[in-house]
C-alpha positions in Angstrom: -16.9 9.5 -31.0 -14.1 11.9 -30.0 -11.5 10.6 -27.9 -9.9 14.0 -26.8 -9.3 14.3 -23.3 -12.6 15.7 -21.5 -11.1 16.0 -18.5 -11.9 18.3 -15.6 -10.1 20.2 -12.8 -12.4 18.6 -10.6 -11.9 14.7 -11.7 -9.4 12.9 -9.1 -5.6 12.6 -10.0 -3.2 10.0 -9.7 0.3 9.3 -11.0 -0.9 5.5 -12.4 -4.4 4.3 -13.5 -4.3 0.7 -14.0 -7.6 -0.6 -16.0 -8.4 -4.3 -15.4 -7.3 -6.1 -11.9 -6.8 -9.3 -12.9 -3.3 -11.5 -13.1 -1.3 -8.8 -14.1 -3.3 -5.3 -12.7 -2.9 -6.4 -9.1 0.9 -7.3 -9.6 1.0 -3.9 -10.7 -1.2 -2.2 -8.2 0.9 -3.9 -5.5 4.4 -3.5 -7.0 3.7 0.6 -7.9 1.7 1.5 -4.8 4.6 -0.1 -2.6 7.2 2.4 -1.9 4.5 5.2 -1.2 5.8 7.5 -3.5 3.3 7.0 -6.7 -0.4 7.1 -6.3 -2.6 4.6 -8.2 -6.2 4.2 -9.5 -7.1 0.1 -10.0 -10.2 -0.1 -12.2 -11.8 -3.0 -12.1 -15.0 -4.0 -14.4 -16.2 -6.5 -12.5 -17.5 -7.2 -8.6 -15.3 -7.9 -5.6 -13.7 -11.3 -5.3 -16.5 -12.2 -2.5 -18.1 -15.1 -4.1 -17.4 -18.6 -1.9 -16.5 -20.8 -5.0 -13.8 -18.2 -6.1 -11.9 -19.5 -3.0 -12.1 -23.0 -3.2 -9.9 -24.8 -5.7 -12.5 -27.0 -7.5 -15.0 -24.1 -7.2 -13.4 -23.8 -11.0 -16.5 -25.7 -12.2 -18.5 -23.3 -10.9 -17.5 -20.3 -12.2 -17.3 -21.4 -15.7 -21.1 -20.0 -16.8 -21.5 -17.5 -13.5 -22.0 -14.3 -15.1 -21.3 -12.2 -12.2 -17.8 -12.6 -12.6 -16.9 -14.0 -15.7 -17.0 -11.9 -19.5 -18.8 -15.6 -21.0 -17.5 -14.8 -24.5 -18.1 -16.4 -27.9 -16.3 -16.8 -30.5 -18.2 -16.2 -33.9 -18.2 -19.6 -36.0 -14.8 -21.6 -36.4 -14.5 -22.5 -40.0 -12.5 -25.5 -39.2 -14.4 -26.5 -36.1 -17.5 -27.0 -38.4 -18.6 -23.6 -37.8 -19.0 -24.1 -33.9 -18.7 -21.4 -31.6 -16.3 -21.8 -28.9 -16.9 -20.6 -25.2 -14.3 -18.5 -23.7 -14.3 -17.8 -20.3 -12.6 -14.9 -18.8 -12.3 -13.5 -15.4 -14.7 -10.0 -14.9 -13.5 -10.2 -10.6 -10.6 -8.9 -8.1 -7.8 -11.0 -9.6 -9.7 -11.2 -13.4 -8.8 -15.2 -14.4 -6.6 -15.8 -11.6 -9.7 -16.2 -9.6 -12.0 -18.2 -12.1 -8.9 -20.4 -13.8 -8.3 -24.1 -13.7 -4.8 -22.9 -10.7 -1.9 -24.9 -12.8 1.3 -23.1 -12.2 3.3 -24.0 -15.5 5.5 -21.2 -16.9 6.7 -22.8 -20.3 9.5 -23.6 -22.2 12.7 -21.8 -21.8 13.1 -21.9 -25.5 9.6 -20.0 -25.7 11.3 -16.6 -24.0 14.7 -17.1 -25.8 12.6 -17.3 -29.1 11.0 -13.7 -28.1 14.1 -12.3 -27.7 15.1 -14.0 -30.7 12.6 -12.2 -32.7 14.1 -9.0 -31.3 12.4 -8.4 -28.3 15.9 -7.8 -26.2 15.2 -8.4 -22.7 12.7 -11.1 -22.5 14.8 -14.2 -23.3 14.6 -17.0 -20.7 17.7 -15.6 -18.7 16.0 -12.3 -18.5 12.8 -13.6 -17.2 13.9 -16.1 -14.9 14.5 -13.4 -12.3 10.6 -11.9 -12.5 9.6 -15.7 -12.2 11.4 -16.5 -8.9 10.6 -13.0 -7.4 7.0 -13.6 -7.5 7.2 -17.1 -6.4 7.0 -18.5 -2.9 8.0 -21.8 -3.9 6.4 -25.0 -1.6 9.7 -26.8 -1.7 12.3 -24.2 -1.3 15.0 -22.3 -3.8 16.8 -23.4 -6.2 18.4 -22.3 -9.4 15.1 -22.3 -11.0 13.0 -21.0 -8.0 12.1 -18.3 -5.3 10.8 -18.1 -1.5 9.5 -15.2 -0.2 7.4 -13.6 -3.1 3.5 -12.9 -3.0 2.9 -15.8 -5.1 2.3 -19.4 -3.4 2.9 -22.1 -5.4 2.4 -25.4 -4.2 1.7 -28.8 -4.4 -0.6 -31.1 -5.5 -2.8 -32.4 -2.2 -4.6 -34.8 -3.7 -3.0 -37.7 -4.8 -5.4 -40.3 -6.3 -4.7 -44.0 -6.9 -5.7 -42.8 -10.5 -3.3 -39.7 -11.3 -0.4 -42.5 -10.0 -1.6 -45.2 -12.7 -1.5 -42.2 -15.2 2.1 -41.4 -14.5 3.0 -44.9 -14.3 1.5 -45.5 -17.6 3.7 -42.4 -19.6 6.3 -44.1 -18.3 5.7 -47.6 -19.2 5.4 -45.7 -22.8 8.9 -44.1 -22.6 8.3 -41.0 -21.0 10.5 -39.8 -18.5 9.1 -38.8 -14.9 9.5 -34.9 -14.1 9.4 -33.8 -10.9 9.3 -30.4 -12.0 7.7 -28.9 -15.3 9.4 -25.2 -14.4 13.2 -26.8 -14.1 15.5 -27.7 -16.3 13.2 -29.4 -18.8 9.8 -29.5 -19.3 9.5 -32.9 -21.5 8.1 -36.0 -19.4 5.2 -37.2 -16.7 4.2 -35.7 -12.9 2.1 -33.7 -10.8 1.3 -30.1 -11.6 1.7 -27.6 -9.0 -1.1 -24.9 -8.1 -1.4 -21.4 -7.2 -2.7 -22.4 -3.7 -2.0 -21.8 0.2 -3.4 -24.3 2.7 -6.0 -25.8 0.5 -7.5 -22.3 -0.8 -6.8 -20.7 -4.1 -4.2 -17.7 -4.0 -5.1 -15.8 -7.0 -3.3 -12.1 -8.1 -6.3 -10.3 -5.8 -5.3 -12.2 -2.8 -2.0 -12.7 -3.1 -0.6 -9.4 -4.5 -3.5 -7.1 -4.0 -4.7 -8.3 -0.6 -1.6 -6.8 0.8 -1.6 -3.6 -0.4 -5.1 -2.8 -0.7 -5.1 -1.0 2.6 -2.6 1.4 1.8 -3.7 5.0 1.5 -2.2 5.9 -2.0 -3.9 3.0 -3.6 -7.6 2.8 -4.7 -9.6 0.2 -5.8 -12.8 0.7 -7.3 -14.9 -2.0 -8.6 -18.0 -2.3 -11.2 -16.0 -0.1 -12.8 -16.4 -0.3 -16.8 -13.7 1.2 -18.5 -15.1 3.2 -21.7 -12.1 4.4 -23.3 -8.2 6.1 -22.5 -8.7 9.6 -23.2 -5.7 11.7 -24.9 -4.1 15.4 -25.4 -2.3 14.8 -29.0 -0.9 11.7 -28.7 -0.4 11.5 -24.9 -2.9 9.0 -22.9 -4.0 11.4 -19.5 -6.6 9.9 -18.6 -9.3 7.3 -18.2 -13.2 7.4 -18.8 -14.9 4.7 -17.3 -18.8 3.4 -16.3 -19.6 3.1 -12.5 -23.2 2.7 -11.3 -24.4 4.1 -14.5 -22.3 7.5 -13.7 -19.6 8.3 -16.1 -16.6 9.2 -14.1 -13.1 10.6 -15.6 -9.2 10.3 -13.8 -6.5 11.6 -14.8 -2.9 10.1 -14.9 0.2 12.3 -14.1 2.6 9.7 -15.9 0.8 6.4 -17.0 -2.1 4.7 -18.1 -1.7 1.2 -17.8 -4.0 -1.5 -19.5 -4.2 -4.9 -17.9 -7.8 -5.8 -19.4 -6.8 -9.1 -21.0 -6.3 -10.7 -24.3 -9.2 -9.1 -25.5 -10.7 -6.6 -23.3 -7.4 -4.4 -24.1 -7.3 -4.3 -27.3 -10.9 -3.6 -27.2 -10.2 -0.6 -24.8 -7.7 0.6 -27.5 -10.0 0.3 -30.3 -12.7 2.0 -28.2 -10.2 4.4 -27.5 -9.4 5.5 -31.5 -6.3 3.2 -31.5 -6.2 0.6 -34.0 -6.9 -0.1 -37.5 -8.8 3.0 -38.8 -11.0 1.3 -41.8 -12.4 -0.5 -38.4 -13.0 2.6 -36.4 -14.2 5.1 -38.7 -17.1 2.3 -39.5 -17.8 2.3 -36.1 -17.3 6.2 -35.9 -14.6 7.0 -33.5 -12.0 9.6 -34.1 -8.6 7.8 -34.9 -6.0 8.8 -32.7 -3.7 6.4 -34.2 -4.0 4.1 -37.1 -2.7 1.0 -35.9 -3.3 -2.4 -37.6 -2.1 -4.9 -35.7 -4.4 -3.8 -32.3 -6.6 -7.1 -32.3 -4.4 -8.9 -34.5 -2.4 -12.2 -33.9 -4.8 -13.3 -31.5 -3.8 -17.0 -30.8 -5.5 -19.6 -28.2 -4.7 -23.2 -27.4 -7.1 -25.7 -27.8 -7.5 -28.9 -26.1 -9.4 -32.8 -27.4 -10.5 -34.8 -24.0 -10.7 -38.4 -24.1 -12.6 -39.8 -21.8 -12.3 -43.0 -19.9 -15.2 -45.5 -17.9 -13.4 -46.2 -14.7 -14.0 -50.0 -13.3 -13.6 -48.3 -9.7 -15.6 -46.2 -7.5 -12.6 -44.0 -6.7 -13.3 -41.1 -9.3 -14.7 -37.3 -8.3 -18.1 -38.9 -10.1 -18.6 -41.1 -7.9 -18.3 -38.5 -5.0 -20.6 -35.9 -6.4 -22.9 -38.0 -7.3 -23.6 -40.0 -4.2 -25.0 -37.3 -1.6 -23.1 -38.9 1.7 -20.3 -39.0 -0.1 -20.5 -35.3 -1.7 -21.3 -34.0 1.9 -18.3 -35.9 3.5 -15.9 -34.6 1.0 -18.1 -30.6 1.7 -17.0 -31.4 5.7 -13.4 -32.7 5.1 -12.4 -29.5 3.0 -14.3 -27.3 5.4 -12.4 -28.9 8.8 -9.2 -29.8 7.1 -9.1 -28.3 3.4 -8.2 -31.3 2.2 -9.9 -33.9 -0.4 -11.5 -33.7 -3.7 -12.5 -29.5 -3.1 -9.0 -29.0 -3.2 -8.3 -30.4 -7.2 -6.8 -28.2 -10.0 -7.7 -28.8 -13.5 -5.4 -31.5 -13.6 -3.7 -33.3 -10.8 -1.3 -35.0 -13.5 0.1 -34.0 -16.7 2.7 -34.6 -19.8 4.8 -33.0 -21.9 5.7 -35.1 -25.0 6.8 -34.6 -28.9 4.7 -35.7 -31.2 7.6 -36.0 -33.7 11.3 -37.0 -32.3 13.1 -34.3 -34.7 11.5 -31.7 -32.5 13.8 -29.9 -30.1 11.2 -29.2 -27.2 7.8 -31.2 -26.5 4.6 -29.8 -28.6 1.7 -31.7 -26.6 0.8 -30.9 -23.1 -2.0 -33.6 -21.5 -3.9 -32.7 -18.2 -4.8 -35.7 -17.0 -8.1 -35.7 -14.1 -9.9 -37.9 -12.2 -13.6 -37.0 -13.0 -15.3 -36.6 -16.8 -18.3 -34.4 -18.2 -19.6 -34.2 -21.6 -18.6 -30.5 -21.4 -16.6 -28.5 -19.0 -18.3 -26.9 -16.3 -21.4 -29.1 -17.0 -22.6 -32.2 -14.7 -20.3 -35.0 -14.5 -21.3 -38.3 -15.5 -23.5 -40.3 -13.9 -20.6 -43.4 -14.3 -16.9 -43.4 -12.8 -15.2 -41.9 -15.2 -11.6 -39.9 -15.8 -10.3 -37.8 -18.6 -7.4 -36.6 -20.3 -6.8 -34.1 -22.8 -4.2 -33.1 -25.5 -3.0 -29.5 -26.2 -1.0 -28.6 -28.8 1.5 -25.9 -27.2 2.7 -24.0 -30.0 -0.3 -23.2 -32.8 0.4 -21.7 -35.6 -3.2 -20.4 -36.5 -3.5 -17.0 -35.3 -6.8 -14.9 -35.3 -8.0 -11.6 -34.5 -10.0 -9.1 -32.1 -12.7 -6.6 -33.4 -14.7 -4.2 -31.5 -18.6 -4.7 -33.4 -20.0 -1.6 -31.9 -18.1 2.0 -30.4 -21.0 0.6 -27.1 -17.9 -0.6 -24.8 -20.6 -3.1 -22.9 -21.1 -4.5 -26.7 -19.0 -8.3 -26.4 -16.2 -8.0 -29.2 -16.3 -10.2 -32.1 -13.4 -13.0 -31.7 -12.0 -15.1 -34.5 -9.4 -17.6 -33.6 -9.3 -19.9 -36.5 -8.1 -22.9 -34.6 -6.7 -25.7 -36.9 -6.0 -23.5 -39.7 -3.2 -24.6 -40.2 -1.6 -28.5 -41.6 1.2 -28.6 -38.8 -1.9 -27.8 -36.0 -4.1 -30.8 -37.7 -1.6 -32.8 -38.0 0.2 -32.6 -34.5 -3.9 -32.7 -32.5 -4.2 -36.0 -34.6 -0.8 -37.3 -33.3 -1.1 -36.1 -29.7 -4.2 -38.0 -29.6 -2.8 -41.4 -31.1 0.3 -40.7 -28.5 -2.2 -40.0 -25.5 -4.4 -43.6 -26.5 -1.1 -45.2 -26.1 -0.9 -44.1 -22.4 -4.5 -44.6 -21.5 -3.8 -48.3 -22.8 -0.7 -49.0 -21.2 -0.4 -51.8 -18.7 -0.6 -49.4 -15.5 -4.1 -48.1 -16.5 -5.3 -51.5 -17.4 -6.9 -52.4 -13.9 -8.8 -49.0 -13.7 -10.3 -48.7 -17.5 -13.5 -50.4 -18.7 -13.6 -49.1 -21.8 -13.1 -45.7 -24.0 -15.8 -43.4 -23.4 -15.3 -40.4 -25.7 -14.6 -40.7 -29.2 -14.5 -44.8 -28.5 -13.3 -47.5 -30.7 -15.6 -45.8 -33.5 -12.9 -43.5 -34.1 -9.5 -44.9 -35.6 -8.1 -43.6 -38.3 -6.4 -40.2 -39.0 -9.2 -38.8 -41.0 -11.7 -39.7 -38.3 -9.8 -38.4 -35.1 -9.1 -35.0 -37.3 -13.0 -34.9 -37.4 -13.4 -35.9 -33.8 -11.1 -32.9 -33.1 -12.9 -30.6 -35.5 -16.4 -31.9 -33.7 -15.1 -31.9 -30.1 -11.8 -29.0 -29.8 -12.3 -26.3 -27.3 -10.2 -23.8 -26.0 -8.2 -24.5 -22.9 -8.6 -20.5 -22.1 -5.1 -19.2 -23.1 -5.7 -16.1 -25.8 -2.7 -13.9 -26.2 -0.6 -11.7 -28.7 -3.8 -9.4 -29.3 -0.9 -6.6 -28.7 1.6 -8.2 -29.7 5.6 -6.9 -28.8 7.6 -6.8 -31.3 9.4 -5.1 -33.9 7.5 -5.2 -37.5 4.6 -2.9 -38.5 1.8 -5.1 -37.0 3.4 -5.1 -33.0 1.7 -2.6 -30.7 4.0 -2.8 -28.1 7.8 -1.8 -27.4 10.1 -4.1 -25.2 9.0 -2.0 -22.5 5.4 -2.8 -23.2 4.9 0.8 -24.3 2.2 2.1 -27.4 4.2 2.7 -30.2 3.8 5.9 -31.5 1.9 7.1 -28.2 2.9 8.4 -25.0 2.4 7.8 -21.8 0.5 4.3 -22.3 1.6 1.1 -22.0 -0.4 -2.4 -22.3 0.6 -5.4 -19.8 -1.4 -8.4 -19.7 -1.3 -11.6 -22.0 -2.1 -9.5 -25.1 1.8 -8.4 -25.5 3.0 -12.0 -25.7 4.9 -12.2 -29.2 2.8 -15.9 -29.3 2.0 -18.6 -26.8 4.4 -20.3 -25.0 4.2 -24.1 -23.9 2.2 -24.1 -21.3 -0.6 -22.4 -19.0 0.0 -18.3 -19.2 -1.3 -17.5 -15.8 2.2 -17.7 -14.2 4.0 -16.0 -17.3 1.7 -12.7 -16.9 2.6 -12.6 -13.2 5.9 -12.5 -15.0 5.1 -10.3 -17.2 3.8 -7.6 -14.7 6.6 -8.7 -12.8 9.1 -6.8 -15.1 6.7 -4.5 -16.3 6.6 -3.2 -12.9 10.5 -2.4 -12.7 10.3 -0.8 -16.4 7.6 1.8 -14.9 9.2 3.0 -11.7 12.5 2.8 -13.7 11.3 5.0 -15.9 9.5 7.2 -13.5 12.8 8.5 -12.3 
């Protein structure tokens, strides 16, 4: 497959096509259409954001397995998961995973950004990115040093505030964990509510609260069901895009930029499509190499959460709601009239930060704690009052990869992210998991718990909760570092997110991420397209 440009006179023009409108394409739509001086294409692969449960908080659950707006991928077998496949969701909608994802606004540690810029990515250490942060943010209670008013982005808190979520923070503290009233502060370590990317009870997600604004002005378009098939080039300069819309093949051309926002995996993938990216790979798969570049797909990382689940001895949990129809239909009404109640619930109302070793300079575990429990995500909740918790260790050290399996662009890549690989990533799951038991036993919990559902008292020892988190680990949906910033031969991006050794191309999503930070990345790639978005139109002078 050729990847010259096949461009037309006749195909449209415009100065910016953006391919993938998810958390970071509609920052970037909004923040490059704004002035009215730069015309941009936004393709999007998937449908409009119309569907009711995208819009309602909890309507999480339901998204996980709807195919009509989310990718549903696979991973092939996890050697040290006993060769399970693990199911990774990602957003294919107007606002990509802001509009499917679990709405916790947690940006990270501010060692994780001084550590990128550590590694000699100049401009992205915590002082550099605070700025992007606060710009996007209209913060729920005010300014400060560590916060903004006034951006796109609402953040807010938590509405619900269940009897259980308080005994959960009581109990961290009755363990020696500090209550923090604010995760994205000064410190991270410590117990309290999470905030949520929310306004009035409804989820705000990139499409609605970046895109929504801007979608009506005339140099912006939007199309949607719009496949992107590969970034076409003249040399080495990206000009254009080819991309799949109601089985027509359509072409655009870009005056300065092409800009992938596709995700973790979809841009790499559009890259190797595109005959950029390890050419043993692509010549197998016969497309022309425009540049050999190994570390496109590589470095792929992913956190990965172990639930425990706990019997409630109270009919106060979201189980007991769903699954008593009055009840399930009074909680329907009070979120239609008020939008308020259990429809309103993040995927976590509480959480933790906490070191599973004291010599550690910054927590390594983060717990979302919530008041309802499944045998598996997006999958019926039990038929008992039940609540869960889960541990995630924040900074893995495994690190996979990203392969396209076919030059077919609707072909699902294959993904390999060898979670546990590693001794410090067994080692610190086990721990979190001894650490979280000690919460979920502590004296404030006591009145709610019956028992331990999930492992149970069957599992004790260090050898058997390793194999409970080999049997039960899954991700918690956070791949990044797919194209990876950075300085060595394997990075794919500069510090201004630009293709090294290409032109006129630039990738901006969760892929560039030199690795994970602490915490959930939907806030950092706001971030992220944030200052990408001051980079382009500085450099478009």
């Amino acid at each position: 497959m050729n990847a010259t440009s096949s461009l037309t006179p006749s195909d449209p023009e415009f100065d910016y096509i953006i391919v993938g409108a998810g958390s970071a394409g509609c920052v970037l739509a909004n923040r490059l259409s704004a002035s009215g001086k730069h015309s941009v294409l936004l393709l999007e692969a998937g449908p409009k954001d119309s569907n009711i449960w995208i819009h309602v908080p909890l309507g999480y659950g339901k998204l996980f397995k709807e195919k009509s707006v989310n990718w549903m991928y696979q991973t092939e077998p996890e050697p040290e998961l006993k060769g399970r496949q693990v199911f990774q969701p990602r957003g294919k909608t107007l606002g990509g995973s802001s509009s499917i994802n679990g709405l916790l606004y947690v940006r990270g540690q501010h060692e994780d950004y001084d550590r990128w810029r550590q590694h000699g990515n100049a401009g992205w250490g915590y002082d550099d990115v605070l700025p992007y942060f606060k710009k996007a943010e209209n913060q729920a209670r005010g300014a400060d040093q560590y916060h903004g008013t006034g951006g796109p982005l609402p953040v807010s808190n938590m509405v619900v505030t269940d009897p259980l979520s308080k005994a959960f923070m009581d109990a961290a503290v009755e363990t020696g964990l500090p209550y923090n009233p604010d995760f994205n502060g000064a410190t991270q370590e410590g117990v309290g509510l999470f905030q949520t990317t929310t306004r009035n009870g409804r989820r705000a997600s990139t499409a609605v609260a970046y895109l929504g604004p801007a979608k009506t002005r005339s140099n912006l378009r939007v199309e949607t069901e719009a496949l992107g098939q590969r970034v076409l080039f003249e040399g080495r300069r990206a000009v254009g895009v080819e991309y799949r819309q109601s089985a027509t093949v359509r072409r655009a051309r870009a005056r300065k930029e092409v800009v992938l926002s596709s995700g973790a995996y979809n841009s790499p993938q559009l890259l190797q499509l595109s005959g950029v990216g390890p050419a043993d790979l692509l010549r197998k798969h016969g497309i022309d190499v425009v540049l050999d570049a190994p570390g496109v797909g590589h470095d792929l990382q992913d956190h990965m959460q172990v639930r425990i689940v706990m019997k409630c001895s109270q009919k106060i949990t979201l189980n007991d709601t769903v699954n008593n129809p009055l009840r399930r239909t009074l909680a329907g009404a009070r979120y239609a009239l008020f939008r308020k109640g259990w429809l309103t619930i993040a995927a976590g109302t509480a959480g933790a930060f906490f070191k599973t070793n004291p010599r550690l300079a910054s927590p390594d575990i983060q717990v979302h704690f919530l008041p309802f429990s499944t045998d598996k995500m997006g999958e019926k909740l039990h038929d008992f009052s039940g609540f869960t918790a889960s541990v995630c260790q924040l900074r893995p050290e495994s690190r996979g990869s990203l392969r396209i399996r076919s030059a077919d662009p609707t072909v699902p890549p294959e993904i390999r992210i060898n979670y546990m690989s590693t001794e410090t990533d067994r080692t610190t799951n086990v721990e979190g998991i001894k650490i979280l038991r000690r919460i979920l036993n502590a004296p404030a919990l006591k009145p709610f718990v019956v028992s331990e559902y999930d492992p149970g008292t069957k599992v004790s020892t260090d050898a058997e909760i390793l194999d409970y988190c080999r049997e039960r680990g899954s991700t918690i949906y956070h791949p990044t570092s797919t194209c990876r910033m950075g300085n060595d031969a394997l990075s794919v991006v500069d510090q201004r997110l630009k293709v090294k050794g290409l032109e006129g191309l630039r990738v901006v999503d969760g892929s560039i991420m030199p690795d994970l930070v602490s915490g959930n990345t939907n806030a950092p790639i706001i971030m992220i397209a944030e200052k990408a978005s001051d980079m382009i139109l500085q450099d478009a002078r």
